[in-house]
N, C-alpha and C positions, 0 to 999 in steps of 0.2 A: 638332942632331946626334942627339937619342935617336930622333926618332920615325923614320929610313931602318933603326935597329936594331931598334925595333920592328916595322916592317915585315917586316923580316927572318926575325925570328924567328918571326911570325904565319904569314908562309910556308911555313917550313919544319915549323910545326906543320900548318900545314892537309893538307901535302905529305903527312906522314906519316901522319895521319888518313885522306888518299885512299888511297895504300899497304895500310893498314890493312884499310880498309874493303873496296878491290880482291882480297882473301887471303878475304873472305868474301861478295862477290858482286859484282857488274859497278859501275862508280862513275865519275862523271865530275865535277870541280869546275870551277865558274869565278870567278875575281876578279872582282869588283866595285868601280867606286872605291878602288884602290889607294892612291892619294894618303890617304883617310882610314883605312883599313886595315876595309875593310865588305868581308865575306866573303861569297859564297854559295854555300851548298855542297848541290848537288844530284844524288841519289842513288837510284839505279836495282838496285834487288837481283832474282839473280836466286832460281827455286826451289831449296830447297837440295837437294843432288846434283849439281849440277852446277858442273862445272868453274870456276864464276866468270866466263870471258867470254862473249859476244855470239854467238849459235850464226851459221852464216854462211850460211843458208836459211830459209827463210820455209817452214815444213812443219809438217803432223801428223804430231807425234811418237811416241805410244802412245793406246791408250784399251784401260783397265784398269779391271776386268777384262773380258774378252772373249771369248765369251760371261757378260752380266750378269742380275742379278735382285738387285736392285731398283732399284740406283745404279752408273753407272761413272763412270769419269774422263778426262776427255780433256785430253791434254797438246800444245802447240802450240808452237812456235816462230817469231816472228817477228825476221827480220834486223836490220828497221829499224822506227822508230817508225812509224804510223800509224791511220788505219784500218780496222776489221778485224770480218767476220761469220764467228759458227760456229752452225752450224746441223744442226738434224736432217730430213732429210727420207725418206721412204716411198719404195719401188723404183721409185713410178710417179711421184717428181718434186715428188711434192705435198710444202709444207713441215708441219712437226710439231711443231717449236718454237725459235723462235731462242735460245739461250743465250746468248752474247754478240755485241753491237753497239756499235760507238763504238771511242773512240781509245784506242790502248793503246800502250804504251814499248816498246821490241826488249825481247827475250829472253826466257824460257821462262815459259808462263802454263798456267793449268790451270783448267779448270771441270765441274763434274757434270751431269750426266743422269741423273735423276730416272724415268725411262721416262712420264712424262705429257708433254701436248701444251700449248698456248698456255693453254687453257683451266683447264688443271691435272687433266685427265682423263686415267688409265692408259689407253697404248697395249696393243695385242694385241700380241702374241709373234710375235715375227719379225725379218728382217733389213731394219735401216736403214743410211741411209747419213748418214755425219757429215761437213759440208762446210764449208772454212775458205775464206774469200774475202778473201785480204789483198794489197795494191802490186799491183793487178792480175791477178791469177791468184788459181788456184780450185787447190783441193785436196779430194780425198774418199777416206773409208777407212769398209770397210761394220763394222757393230758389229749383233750377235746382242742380244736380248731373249730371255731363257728363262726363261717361267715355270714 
């Protein structure tokens, strides 16, 4: 008879912890082995500023500042988990430096530019272009260098 109360109440705490958690950034739980009361609770935050849910587009978001010197930031959106290339490349296509590659969670991620290239060698001053390659489609939004 205690341990269906137990259960109970492990529920309703985890319940409230996701609630919780949900009020300060995106969160998804799942039970595990109920019968012995083994929880897992796995948790997905997003950047804070935002609103808590799941944005509902896969986009570049901002890159700040723009025009930069020395460092910007680029802010992405992705709808759903997967994977995902942002990259910098020159007007004539050539690439510059990949910033990030590999698998990433949905919701709002951020990463800098540095204004150097693979090598770690400062770029000339000028305009690039920043390209996000996620769930099949391609995104690009051009970003100033100003020294």
């Amino acid at each position: 008879m205690r341990q269906p109360r137990l259960l109970r109440l492990l529920l309703v705490v985890l319940l409230l912890l996701v609630a919780w958690l949900g009020s300060v950034g995106a969160a998804r739980a799942t039970v595990v082995h109920a019968d012995s009361a083994d929880f897992l609770l796995d948790v997905v935050t997003a950047v804070d500023g935002s609103d808590g849910g799941l944005p509902p587009a896969t986009r570049l978001a901002a890159i700040s500042p723009n025009p930069f010197n020395p460092v910007t930031t680029i802010s992405f959106d992705l709808a759903v988990p997967g994977t995902a290339t942002l990259a910098i490349h020159d007007l004539r296509g050539r690439l510059v430096r990949t910033i990030v590659a590999g698998s990433l969670a949905a919701g709002r991620h951020q990463a800098a530019w540095n204004g150097c290239d693979e090598r770690g060698m400062a770029v000339a001053s000028g305009t690039y272009v920043c390209r996000l390659v996620a769930g099949g489609r391609s995104r690009a939004m051009k970003l100033v260098l100003a020294k």
